[in-house]
DSSP file (Angstrom, degrees, kcal/mol; ACC not computed):
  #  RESIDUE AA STRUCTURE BP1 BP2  ACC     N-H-->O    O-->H-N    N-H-->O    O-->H-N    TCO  KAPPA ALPHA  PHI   PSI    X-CA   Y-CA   Z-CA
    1    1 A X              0   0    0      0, 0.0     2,-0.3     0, 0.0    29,-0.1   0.000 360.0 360.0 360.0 115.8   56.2   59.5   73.8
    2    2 A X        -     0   0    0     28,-0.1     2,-0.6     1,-0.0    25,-0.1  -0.514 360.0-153.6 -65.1 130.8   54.5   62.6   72.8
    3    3 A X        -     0   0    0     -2,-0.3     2,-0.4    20,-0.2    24,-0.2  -0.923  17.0-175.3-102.9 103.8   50.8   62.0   71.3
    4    4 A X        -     0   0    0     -2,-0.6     2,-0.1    19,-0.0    16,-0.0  -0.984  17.8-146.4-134.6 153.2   49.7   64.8   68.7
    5    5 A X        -     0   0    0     -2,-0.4     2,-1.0    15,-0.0    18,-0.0  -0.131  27.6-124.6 -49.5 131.1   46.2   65.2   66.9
    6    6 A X        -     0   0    0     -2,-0.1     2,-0.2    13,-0.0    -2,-0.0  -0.948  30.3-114.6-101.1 133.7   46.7   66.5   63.7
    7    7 A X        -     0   0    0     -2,-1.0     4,-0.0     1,-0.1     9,-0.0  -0.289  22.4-123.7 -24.5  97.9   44.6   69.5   63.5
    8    8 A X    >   -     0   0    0     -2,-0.2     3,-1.6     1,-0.1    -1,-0.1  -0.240  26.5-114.0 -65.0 137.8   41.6   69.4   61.0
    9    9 A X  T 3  S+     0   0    0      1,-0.3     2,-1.0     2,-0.0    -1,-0.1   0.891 116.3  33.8 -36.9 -75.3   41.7   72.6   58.1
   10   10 A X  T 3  S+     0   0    0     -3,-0.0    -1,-0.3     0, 0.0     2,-0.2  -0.332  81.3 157.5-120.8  59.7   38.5   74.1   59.6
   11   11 A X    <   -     0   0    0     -3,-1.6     2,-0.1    -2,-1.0    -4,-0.0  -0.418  36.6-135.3 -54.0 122.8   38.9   73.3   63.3
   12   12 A X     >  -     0   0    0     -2,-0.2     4,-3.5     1,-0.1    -1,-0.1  -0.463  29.3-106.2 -76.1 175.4   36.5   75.8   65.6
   13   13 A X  H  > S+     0   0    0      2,-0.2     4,-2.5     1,-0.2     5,-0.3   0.864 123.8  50.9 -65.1 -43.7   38.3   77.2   68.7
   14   14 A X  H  4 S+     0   0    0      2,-0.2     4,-0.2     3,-0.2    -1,-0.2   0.448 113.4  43.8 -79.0  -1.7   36.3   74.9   71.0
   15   15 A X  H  > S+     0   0    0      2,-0.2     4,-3.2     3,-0.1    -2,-0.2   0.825 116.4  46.9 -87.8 -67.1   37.3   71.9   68.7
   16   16 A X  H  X S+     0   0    0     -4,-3.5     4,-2.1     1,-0.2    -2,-0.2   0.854 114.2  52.9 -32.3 -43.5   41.2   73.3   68.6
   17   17 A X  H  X S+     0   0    0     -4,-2.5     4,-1.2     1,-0.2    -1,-0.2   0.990 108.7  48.1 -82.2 -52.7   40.7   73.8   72.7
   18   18 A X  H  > S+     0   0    0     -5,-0.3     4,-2.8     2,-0.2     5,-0.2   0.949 112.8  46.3 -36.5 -57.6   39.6   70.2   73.2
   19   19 A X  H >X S+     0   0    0     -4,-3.2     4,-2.4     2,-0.2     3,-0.7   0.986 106.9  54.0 -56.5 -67.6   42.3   68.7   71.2
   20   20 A X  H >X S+     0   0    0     -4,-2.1     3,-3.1     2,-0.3     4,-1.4   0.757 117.3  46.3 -24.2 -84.8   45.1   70.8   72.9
   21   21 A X  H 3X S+     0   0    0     -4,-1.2     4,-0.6     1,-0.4    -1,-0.2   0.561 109.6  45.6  12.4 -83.3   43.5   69.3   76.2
   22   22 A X  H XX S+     0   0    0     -4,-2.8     4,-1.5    -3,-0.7     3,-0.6   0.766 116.7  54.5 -72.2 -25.7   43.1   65.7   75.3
   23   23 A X  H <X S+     0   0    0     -3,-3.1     4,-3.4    -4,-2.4    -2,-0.2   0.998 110.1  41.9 -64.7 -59.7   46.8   66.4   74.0
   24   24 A X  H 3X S+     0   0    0     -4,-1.4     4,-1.2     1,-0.2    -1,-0.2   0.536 111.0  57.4 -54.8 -12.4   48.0   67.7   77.2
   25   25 A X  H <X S+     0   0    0     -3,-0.6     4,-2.6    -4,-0.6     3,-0.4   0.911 109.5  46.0 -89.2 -72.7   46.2   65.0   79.2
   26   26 A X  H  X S+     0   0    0     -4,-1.5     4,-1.2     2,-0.3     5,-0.3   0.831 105.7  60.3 -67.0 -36.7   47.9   62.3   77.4
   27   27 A X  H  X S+     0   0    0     -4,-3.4     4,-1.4    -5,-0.3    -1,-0.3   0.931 107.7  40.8   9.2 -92.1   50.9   63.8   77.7
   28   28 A X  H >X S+     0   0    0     -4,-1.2     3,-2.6    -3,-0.4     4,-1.4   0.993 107.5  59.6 -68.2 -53.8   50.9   63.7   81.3
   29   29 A X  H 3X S+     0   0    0     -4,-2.6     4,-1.7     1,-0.3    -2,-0.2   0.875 111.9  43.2 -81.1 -71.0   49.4   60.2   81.6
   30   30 A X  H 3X S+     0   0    0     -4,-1.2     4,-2.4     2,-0.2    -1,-0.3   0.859 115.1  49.1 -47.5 -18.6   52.8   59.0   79.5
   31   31 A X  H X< S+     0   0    0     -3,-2.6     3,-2.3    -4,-1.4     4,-0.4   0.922 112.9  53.7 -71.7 -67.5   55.3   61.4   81.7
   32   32 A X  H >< S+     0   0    0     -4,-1.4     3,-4.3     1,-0.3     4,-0.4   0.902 108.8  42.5 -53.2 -74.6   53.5   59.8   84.6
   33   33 A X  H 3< S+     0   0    0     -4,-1.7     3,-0.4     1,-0.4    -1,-0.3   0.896 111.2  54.7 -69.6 -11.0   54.1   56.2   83.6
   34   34 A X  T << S+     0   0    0     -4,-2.4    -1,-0.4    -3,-2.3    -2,-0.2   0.191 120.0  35.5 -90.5  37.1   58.0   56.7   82.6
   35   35 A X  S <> S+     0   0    0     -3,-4.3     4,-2.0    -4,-0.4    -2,-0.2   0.261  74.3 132.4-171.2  66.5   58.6   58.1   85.8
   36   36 A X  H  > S+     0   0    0     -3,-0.4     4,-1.3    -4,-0.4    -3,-0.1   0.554  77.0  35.5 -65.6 -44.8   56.6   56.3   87.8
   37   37 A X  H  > S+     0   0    0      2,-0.2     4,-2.2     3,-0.1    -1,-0.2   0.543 109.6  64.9-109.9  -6.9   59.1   55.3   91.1
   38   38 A X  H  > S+     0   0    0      3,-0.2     4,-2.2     2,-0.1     5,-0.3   0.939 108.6  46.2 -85.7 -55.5   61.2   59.1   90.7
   39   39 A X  H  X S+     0   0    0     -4,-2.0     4,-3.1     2,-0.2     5,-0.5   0.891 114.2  44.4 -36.1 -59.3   57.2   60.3   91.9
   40   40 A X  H  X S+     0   0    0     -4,-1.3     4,-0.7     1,-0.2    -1,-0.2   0.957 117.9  47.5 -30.6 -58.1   57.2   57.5   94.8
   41   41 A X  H  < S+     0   0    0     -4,-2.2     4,-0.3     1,-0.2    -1,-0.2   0.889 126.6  22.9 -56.4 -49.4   60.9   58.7   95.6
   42   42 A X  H  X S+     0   0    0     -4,-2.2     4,-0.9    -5,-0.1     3,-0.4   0.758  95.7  82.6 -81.0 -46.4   60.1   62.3   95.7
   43   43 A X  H >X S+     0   0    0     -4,-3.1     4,-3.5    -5,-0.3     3,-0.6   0.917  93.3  50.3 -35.8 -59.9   56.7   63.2   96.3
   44   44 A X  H 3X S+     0   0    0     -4,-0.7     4,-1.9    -5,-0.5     5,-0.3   0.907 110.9  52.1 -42.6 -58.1   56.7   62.9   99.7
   45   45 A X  H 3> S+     0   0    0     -3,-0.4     4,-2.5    -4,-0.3    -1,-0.3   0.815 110.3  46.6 -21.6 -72.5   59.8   65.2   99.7
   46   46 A X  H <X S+     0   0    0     -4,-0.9     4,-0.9    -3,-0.6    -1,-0.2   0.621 109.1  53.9 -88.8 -26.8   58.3   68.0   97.6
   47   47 A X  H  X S+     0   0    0     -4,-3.5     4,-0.6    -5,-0.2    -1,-0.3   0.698 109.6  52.0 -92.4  -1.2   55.0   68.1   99.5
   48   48 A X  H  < S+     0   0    0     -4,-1.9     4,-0.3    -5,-0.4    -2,-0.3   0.784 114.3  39.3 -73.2 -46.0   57.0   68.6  102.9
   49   49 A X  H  X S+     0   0    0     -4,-2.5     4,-3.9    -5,-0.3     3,-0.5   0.858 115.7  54.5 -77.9 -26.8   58.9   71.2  101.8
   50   50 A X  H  X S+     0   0    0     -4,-0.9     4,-1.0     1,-0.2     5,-0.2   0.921 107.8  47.4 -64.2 -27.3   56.0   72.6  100.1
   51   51 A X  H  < S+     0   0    0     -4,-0.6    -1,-0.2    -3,-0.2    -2,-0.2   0.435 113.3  49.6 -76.8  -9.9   53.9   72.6  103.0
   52   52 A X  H  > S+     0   0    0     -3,-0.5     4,-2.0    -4,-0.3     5,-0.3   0.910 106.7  55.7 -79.9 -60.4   56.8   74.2  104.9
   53   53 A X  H  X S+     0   0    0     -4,-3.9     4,-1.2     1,-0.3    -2,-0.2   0.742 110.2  51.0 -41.3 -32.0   57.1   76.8  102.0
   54   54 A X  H  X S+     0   0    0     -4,-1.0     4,-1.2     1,-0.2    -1,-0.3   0.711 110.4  43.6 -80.7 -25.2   53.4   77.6  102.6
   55   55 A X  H  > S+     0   0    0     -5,-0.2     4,-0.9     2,-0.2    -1,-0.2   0.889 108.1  54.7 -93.7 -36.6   53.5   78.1  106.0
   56   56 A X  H  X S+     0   0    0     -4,-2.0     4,-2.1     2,-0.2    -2,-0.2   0.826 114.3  55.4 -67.4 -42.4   56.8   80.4  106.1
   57   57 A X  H  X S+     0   0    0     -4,-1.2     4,-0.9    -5,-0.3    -2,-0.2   0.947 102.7  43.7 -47.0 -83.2   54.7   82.4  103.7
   58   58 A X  H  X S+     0   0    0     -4,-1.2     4,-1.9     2,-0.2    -1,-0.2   0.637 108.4  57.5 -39.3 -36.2   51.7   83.1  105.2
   59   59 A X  H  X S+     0   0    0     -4,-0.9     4,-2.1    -5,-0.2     5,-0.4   0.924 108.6  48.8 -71.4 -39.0   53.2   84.0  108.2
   60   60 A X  H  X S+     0   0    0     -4,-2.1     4,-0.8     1,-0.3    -2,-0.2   0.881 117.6  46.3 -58.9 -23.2   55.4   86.8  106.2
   61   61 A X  H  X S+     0   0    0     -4,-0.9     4,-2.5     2,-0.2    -1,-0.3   0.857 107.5  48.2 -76.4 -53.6   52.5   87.6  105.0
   62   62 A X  H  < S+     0   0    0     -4,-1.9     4,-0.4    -3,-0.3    -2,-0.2   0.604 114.0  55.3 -60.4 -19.6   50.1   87.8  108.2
   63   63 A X  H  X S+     0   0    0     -4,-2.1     4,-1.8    -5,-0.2    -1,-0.2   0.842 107.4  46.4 -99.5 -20.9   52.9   89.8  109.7
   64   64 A X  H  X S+     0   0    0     -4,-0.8     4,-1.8    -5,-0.4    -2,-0.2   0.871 112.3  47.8 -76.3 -29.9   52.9   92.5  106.6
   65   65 A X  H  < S+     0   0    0     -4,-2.5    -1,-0.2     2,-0.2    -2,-0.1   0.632 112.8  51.8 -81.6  -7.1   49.4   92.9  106.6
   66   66 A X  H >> S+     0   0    0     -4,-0.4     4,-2.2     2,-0.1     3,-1.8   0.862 110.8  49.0 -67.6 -60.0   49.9   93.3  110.7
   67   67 A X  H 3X>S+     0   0    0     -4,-1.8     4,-2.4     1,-0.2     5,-0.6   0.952 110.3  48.6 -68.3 -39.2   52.6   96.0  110.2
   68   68 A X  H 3<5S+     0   0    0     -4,-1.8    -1,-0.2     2,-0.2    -2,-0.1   0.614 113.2  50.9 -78.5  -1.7   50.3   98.1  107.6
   69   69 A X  H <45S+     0   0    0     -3,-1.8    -1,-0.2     2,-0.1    -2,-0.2   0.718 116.4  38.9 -88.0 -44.4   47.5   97.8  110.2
   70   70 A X  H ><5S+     0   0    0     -4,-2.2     3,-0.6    -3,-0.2    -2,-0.2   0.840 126.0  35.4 -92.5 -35.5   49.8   99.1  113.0
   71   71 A X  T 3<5S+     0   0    0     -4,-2.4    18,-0.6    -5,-0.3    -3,-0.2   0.884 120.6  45.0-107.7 -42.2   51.7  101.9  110.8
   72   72 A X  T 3 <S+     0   0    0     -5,-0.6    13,-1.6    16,-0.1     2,-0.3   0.069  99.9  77.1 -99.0  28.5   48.5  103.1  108.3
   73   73 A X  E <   -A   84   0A   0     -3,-0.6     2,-0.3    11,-0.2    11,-0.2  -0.987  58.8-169.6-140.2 148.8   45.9  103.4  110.8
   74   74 A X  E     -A   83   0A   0      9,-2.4     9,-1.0    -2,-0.3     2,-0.5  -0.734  17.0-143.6-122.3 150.5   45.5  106.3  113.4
   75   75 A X  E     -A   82   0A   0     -2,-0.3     2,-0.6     7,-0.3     7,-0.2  -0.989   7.1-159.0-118.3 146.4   43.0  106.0  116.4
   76   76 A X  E >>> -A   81   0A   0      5,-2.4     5,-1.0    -2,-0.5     4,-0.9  -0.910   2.7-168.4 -99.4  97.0   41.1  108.4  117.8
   77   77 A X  T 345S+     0   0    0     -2,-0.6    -1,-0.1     1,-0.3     5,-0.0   0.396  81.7  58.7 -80.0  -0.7   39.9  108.0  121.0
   78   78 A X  T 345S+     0   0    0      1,-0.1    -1,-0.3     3,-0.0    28,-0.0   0.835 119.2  35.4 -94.9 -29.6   37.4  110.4  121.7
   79   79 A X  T <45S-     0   0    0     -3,-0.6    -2,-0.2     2,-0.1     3,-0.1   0.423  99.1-129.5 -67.9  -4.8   35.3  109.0  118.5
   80   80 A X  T  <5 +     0   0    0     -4,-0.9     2,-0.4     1,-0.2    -3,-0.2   0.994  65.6 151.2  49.8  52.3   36.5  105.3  119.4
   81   81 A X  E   < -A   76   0A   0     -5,-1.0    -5,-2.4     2,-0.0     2,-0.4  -0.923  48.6-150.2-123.5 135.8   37.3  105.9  115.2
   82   82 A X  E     -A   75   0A   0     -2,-0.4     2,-0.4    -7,-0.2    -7,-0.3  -0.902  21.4-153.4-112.3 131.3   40.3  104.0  113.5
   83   83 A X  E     -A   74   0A   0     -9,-1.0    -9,-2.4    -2,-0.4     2,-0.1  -0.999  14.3-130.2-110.7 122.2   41.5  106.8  110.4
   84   84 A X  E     -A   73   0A   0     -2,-0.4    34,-0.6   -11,-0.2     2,-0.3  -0.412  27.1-163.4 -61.5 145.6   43.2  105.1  107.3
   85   85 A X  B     -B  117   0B   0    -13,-1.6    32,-0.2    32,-0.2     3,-0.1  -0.818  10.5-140.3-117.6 151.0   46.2  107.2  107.0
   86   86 A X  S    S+     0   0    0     30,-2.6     2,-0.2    -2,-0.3    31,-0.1   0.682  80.8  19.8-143.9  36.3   48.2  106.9  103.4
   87   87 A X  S    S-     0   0    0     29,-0.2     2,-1.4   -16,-0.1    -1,-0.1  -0.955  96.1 -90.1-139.1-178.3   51.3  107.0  104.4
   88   88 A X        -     0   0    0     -2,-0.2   -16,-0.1    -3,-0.1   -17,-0.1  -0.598  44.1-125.7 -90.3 143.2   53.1  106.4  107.6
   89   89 A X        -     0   0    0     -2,-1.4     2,-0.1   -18,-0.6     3,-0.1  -0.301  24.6-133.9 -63.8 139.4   53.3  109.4  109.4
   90   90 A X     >  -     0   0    0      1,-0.1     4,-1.0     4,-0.0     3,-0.4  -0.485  29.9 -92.9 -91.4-176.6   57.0  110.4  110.5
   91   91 A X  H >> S+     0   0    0      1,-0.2     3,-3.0     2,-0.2     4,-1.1   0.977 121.0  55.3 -46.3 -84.1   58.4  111.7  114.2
   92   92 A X  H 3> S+     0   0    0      1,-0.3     4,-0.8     2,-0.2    -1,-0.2   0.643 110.4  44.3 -18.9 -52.1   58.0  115.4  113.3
   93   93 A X  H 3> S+     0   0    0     -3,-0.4     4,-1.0     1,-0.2    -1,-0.3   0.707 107.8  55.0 -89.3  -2.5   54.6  115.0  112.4
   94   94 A X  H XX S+     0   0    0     -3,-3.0     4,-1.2    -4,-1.0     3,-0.6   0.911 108.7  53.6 -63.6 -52.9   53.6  112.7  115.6
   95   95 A X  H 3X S+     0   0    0     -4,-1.1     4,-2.4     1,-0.2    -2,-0.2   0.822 105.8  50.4 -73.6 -18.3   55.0  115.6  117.8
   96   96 A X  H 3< S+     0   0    0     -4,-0.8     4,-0.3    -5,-0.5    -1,-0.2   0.730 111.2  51.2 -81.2 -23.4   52.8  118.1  116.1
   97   97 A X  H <X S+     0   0    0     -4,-1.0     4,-0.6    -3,-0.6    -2,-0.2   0.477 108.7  55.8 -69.0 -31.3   49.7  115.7  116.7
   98   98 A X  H >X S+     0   0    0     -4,-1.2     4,-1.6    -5,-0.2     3,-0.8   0.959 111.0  34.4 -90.6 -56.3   50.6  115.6  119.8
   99   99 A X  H 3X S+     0   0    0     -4,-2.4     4,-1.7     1,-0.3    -2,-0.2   0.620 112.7  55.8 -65.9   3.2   50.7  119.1  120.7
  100  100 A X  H 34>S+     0   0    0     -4,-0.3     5,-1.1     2,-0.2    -1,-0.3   0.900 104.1  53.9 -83.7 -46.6   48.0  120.3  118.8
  101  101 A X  H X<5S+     0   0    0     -3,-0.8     3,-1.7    -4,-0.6    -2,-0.2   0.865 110.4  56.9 -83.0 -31.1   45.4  117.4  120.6
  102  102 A X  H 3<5S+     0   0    0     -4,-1.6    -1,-0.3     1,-0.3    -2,-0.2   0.993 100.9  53.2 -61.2 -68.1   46.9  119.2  123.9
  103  103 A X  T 3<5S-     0   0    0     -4,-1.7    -1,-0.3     1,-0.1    -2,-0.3   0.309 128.1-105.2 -55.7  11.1   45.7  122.2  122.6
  104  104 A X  T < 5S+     0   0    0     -3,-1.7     2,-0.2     1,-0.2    -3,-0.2   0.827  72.4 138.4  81.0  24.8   42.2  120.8  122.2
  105  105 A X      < -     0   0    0     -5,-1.1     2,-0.2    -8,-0.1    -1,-0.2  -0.452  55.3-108.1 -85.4-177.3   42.3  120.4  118.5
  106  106 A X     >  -     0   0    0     -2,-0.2     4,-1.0     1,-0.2    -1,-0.1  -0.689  16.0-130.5-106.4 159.0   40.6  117.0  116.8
  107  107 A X  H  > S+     0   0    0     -2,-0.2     4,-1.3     1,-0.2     5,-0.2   0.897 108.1  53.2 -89.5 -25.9   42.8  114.5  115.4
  108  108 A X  H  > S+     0   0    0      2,-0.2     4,-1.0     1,-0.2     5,-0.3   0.819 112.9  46.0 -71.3  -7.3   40.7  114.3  112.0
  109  109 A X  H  4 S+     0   0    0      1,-0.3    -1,-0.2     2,-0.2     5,-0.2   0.948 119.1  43.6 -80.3 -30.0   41.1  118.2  111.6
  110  110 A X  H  X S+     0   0    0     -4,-1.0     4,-0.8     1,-0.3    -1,-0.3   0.679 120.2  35.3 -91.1 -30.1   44.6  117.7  112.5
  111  111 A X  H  <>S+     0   0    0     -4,-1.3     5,-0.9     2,-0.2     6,-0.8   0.524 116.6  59.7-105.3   0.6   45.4  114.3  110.1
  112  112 A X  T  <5S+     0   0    0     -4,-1.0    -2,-0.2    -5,-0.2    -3,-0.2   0.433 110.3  47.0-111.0 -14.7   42.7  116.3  107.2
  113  113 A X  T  45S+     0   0    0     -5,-0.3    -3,-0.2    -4,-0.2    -2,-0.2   0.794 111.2  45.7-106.8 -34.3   45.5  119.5  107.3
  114  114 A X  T  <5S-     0   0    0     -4,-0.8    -2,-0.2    -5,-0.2    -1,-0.1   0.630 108.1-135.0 -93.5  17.3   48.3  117.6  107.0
  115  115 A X  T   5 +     0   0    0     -4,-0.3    -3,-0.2     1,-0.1    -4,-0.1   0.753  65.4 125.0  64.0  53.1   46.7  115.7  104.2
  116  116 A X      < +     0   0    0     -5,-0.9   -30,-2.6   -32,-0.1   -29,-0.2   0.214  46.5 120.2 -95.3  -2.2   47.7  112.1  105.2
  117  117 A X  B      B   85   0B   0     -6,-0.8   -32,-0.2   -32,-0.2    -9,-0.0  -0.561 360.0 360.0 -80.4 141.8   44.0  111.1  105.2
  118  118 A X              0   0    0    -34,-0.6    -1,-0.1    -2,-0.2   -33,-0.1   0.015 360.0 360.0 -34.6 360.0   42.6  108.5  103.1
């Protein structure tokens, strides 16, 4: 059984938000007591697979923010300097990084000309 307030002509907003509230409050408390034993039956159920869901999640998650750590950051080892890149660099330009650093260039001059830096 739904319980509504009726609304007074010259209701403020913070009067209107209260009611809405206490509506929605009473509300639940009557969903809650017709279906009282399908919660017994279920709960348990829905917070084990929820707790699953959370956990499957967070790892996908722990593992994208892994992969954008490994793919959008360069190191430099002669500064011990990590460079945000913003994108991932392809092959072509990896071999051009590479011979260039042979040839005694710096890697920021070298990732600040091809204009992957952050």
């Amino acid at each position: 059984m739904y319980v509504y307030e009726n609304p007074e002509p010259n209701e403020t907003t913070a009067e209107k938000l209260v009611r809405k509230a206490r509506e929605l409050a009473n509300n639940g408390r009557a969903w809650y007591y017709r279906n009282r034993e399908d919660i017994l039956l279920f709960g348990p159920i829905v917070f084990s697979l929820s707790g699953t869901l959370v956990r499957v999640v967070g790892k996908r998650i722990n593992l994208h923010k892994q992969e954008d750590i490994k793919n959008l950051y360069c190191y430099d080892r002669s500064l011990g300097h990590y460079w945000a890149l913003r994108r991932e660099l392809t092959n072509k330009e990896w071999l051009m990084i590479d011979q260039r650093k042979k040839n005694g260039e710096r890697l920021s001059d070298i990732l600040a000309e091809l204009k992957v830096l952050k």
